[in-house]
N, C-alpha and C positions, 0 to 999 in steps of 0.2 A: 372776616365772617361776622356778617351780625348776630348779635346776642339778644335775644325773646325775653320780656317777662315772664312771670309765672301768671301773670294776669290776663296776658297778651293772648297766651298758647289756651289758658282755658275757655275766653271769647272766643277763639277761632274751634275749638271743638264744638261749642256747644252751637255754632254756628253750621258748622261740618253737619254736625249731628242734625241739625232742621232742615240741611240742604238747601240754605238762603242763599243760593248761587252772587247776589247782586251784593248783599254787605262781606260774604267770606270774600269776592274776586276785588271789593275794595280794601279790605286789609291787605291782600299781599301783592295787589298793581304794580308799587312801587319799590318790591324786592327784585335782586338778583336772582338769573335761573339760580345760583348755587344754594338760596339762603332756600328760596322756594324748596329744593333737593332735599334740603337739611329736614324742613317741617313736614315734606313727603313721606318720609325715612321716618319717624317718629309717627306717624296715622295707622292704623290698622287697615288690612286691605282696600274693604269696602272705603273707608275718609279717602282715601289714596287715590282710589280709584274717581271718587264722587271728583274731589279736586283738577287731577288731572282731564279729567273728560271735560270742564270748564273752562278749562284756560282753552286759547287762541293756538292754532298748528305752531306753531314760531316757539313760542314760550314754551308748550309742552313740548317740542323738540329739543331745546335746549334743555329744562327740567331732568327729560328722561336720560341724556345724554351725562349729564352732573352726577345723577343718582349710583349708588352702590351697584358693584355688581349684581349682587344677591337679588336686594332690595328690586331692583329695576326688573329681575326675572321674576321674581313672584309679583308683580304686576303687570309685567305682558305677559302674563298667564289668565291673566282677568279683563285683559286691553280687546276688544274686537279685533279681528285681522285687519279689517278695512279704518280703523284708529290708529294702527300703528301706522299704515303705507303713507296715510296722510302725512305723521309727523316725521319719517323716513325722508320725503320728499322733502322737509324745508334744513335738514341736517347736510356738512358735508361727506361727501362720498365714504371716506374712511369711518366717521363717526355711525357713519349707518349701518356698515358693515360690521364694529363693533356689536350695537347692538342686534343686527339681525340672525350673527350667529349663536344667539344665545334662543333661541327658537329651532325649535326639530325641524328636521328635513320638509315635513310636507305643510308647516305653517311659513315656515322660509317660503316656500317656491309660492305659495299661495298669498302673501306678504308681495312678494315681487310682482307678484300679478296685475293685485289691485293700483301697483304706484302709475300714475300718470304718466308722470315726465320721464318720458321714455329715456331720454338723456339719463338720467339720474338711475334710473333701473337699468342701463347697459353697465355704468359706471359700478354700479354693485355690483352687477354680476360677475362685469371684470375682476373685480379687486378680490373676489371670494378666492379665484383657483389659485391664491396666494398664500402661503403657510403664514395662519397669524405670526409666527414669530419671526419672520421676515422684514425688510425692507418695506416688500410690496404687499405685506398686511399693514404696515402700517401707514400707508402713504394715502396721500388724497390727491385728485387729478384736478383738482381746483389750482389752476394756476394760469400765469399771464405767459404768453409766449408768442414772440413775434422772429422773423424773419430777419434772416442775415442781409439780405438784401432790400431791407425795405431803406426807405428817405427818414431823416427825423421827422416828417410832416404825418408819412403814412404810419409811423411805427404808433407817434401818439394821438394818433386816430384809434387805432388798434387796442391800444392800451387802457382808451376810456372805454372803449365797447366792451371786453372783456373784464376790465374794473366795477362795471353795476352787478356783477353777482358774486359779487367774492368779498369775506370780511376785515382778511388783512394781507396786505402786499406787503412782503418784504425785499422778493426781487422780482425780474423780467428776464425771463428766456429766452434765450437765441439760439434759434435751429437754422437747417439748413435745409433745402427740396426736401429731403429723406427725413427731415424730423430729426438729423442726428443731432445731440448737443454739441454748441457751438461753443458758447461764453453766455457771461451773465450782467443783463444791462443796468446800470445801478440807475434811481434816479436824478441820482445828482445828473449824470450826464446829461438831461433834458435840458440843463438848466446850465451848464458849460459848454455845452456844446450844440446848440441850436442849429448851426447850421450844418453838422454833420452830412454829407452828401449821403452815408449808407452806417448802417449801421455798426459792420462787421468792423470798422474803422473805428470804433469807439469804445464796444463794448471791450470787457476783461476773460482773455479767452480763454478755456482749459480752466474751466472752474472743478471743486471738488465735487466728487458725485459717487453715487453707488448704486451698486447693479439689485434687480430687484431680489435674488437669491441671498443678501447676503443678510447673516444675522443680527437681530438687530441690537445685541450686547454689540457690536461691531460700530453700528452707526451711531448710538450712544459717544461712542471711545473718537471718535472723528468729531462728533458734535465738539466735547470737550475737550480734543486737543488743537481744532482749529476755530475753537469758540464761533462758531455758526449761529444763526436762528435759525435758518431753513437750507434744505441740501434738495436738489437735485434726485430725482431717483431714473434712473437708465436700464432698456436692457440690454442683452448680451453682444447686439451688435449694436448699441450706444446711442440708440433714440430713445429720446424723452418719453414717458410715461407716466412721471408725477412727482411729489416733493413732498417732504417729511419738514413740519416744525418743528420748534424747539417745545411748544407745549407736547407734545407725543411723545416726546423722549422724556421730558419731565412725568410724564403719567408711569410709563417703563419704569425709569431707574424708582421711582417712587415704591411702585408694584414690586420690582426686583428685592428692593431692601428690607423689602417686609416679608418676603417669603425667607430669604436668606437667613433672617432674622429668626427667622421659626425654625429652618432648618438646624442652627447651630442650637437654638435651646430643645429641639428634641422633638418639632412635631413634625409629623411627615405631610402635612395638605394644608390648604389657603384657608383657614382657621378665623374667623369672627366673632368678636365677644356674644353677638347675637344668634350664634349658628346652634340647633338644636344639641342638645345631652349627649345623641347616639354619634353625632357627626362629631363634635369634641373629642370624645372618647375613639374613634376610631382613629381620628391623627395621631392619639398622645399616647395611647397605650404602647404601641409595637415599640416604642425606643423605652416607654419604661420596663416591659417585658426585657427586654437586651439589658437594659442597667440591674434588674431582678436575677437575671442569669451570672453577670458577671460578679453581683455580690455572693450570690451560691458557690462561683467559681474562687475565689477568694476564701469563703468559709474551707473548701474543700482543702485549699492549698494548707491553711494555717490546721486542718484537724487531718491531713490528709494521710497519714500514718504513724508509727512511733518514731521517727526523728523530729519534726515537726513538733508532736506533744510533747515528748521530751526537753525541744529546744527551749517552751516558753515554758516547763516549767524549771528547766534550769537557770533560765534567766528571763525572770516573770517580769523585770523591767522593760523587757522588751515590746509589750503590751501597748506600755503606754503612746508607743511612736509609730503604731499603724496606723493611726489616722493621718499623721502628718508625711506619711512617706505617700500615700494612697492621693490624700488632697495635693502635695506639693507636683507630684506627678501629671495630674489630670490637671492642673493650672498652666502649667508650665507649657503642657500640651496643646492646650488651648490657644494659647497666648499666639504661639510659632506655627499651628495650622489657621490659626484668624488673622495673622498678617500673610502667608502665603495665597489663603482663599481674597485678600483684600486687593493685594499685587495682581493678580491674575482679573479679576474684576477690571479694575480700573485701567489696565494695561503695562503697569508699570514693572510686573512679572512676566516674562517670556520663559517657557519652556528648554528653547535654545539656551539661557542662561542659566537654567536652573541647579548645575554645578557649583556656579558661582555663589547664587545665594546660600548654597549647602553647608558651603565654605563659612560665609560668613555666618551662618546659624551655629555653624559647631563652633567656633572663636564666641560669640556670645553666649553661647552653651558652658561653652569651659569657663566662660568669668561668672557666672550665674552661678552654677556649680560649686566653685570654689567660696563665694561668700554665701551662699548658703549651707553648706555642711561646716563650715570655718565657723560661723555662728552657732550651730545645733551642738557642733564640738565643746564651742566656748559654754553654752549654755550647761551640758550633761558636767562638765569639768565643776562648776562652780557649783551644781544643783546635783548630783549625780542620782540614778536612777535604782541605786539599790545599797544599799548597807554595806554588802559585802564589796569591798576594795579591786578585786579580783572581779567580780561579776561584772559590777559597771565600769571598769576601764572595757571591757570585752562588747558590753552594751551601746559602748562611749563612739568605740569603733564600728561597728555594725553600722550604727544609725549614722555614720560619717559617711562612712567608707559606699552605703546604700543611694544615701540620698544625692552624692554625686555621683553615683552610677545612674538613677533613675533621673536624674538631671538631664543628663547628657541623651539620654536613650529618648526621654518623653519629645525634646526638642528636636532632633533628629526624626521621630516618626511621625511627631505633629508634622514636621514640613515635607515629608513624603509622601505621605497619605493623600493631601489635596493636588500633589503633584501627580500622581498615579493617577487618580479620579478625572484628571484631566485629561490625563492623556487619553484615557476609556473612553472621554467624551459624557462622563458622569458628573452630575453639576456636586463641585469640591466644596459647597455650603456644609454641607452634611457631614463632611470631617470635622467643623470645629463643633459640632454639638458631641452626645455620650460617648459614640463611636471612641473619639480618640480617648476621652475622659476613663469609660470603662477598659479599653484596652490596656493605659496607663497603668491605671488600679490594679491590674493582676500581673502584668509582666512587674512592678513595683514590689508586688508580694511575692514574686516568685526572687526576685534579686534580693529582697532585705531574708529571707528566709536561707536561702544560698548562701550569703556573705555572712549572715552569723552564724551556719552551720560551719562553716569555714575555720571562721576564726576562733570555734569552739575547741575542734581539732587541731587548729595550731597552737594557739594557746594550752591548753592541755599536752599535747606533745612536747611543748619547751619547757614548760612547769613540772615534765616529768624528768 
């Protein structure tokens, strides 16, 4: 990405600002759509707009394509309808579709309208009754496709004709009469094999492919486990209909990590540092509400009648190890539902397994466990937490005896929760944020309260 002056960006405002169309479009001639995107993003509507209505259909096609999501809707809000069909027509089919859905119902149909290239307005149209999160929302029908039965002579006849509208070839298609997927023609082959009498005889058949239904966390998990640039998209009776790059999937997984990302720290919507006050606060509050509720719940536990107040003020040491029981908990938590949510992402967790991993969470649980209350022990023993000899052995035990119970428990429900969530068909991001953290907190409170009530009455029973 290139990097602007501070001297650069204020010439191009005050340029912007006079609407010198000939010196602003030779300062940024010789930029990338992206870079152009970036000083789009930084204009206020009207510069934004002034800019992009200047540039050439091609460049503002790509620009608007580059641009933020946000960003790009609040200025096809400002864009003519008959501005956008133009730039529509020089994008491909998927990239259009991208940004056409981000347009209401009757500027969409009105959008389609004005596009010429009627090719290119079918090819939208098609590609709409596809669920963005799809295969066949994400696919583009820009691709090379030739016949099983053609001659090497005819195929790269074929190949060049189809090759002048298209930006990057990575493979060649081979159907058969029905269009069904056949194999995929590399081109080395043109170049080994010249004299091929037919094609079907060269190409590599039973390539990987996927059906336009399926999701596209799915074709991600295919991309990266058969290292692909480009796949095949098919439908349900296995004719061609279009092919997914590897940039598309890189936009996804990029999109995915960052929503994911927000999910685990607590905000429930697609959040940007630039998004209005009220919109902020609408993500962020409802999970801080929930962590608001669970510290309430937690006050309630520790004052919640006279055993409780009695407990801490018979053994006011105890005090000091709420935090550490409450935080060790909700880390712990954390830790075993953000590698089960990681597993399940990437593929490397399967449901069908998920015994297995249980298995192996509770054997890391139990050694985790064991050296950290083994620690907290060794600690209280050499530092003890109260004067009285009798109080802090009792204190000594609790906060042991607690904190591998809340050990065992937090790691155990960290990795069910996102299991469960998954099975509902609930996206399991959402467990490693407060969810499991406040959950933690109080079932923590409710077992360190339990186990030194416990041990109060045992204790006092044998000392009696």
């Amino acid at each position: 990405m290139k990097e602007f002056t501070e001297d650069y960006l204020l010439n191009l405002n005050e340029l912007i600002d006079h609407k010198d169309e000939e010196k602003v479009r030779a300062q940024i001639k010789d930029l990338h759509p992206a870079d152009i995107a970036e000083l789009v993003g930084d204009l206020d509507d009207e510069q934004a707009l002034f800019v992009m209505l200047m540039l050439d259909d091609e460049t503002a096609a790509d620009v608007l394509v580059e641009l933020d999501e946000d960003q790009r809707h609040d200025l096809m809000e400002l864009m003519p309808n008959e501005e956008i069909a133009k730039q529509l027509e020089q994008m491909d089919a998927n990239d259009a579709v991208d940004v056409i859905q981000e347009l209401d119902e009757e500027d969409r149909e009105d959008v389609i309208s004005q596009i010429e290239d009627v090719e290119q307005a079918g090819d939208i149209v098609d590609l709409l009754q596809y669920d963005e999160d799809t295969a066949g929302g994400y696919m583009s029908t820009e691709m090379i496709v030739v016949n099983e039965n053609m001659s090497m002579p005819d195929c790269i006849k074929a190949m060049r004709q189809q090759a002048e509208d298209m930006d990057e070839i990575y493979n060649i298609y081979v159907v058969d009469d029905d269009n069904r997927l056949k194999g995929i023609f590399p081109l080395k082959t043109t170049i080994t094999n010249p004299s091929a009498s037919k094609i079907k005889h060269v190409m590599e058949p039973d390539p990987i492919s996927v059906r336009t239904d399926t999701h596209i966390e799915d074709v991600a998990l295919d991309f990266e486990k058969y290292d692909l640039v480009a796949m095949p998209v098919v439908d349900s009776i296995g004719r061609l209909v279009g092919r997914i790059t590897v940039d598309d999937i890189i936009d996804r997984v990029r999109e995915q990590g960052e929503r994911d990302y927000q999910l685990a720290s607590g905000i429930s919507g697609d959040i940007e540092t630039d998004d209005n006050v009220f919109s902020q606060v609408r993500a962020r509050l409802p999970w801080l509400l929930i962590g608001l509720a669970g510290g309430i719940l937690n006050a309630m536990i520790l004052d919640g009648g006279e055993g409780e107040a009695d407990l801490l003020q018979i053994l006011p040491g105890m005090a000091l190890f709420i935090p550490l029981i409450g935080g060790t908990g909700g880390n712990v938590g954390t830790q075993s539902s953000a590698i089960v949510v990681q597993g399940l992402a990437n593929g490397s967790l399967d449901l069908k397994h998920a015994g297995k991993h249980l298995f192996k969470e509770f054997g890391c649980a139990i050694i985790n466990a064991l050296v950290i209350s083994a620690l907290v022990f060794a600690y209280n023993w050499f530092f003890p937490a109260d004067d009285n000899a009798f109080k802090a052995q009792i204190t000594t035990a609790a906060v042991t005896i607690s904190l591998f119970a809340v050990v065992l428990f937090a790691s155990l429900f960290g990795s069910m929760v996102p299991l469960i969530l998954e099975k509902l068909k609930i996206d399991p991001a959402i467990a490693t944020g407060p969810f499991v953290t406040v959950t933690n907190d109080i079932v923590g409170m409710l077992i360190y309260m339990t186990v030194s009530s416990w041990l109060i009455q045992i204790f006092t029973s044998f000392m009696a």
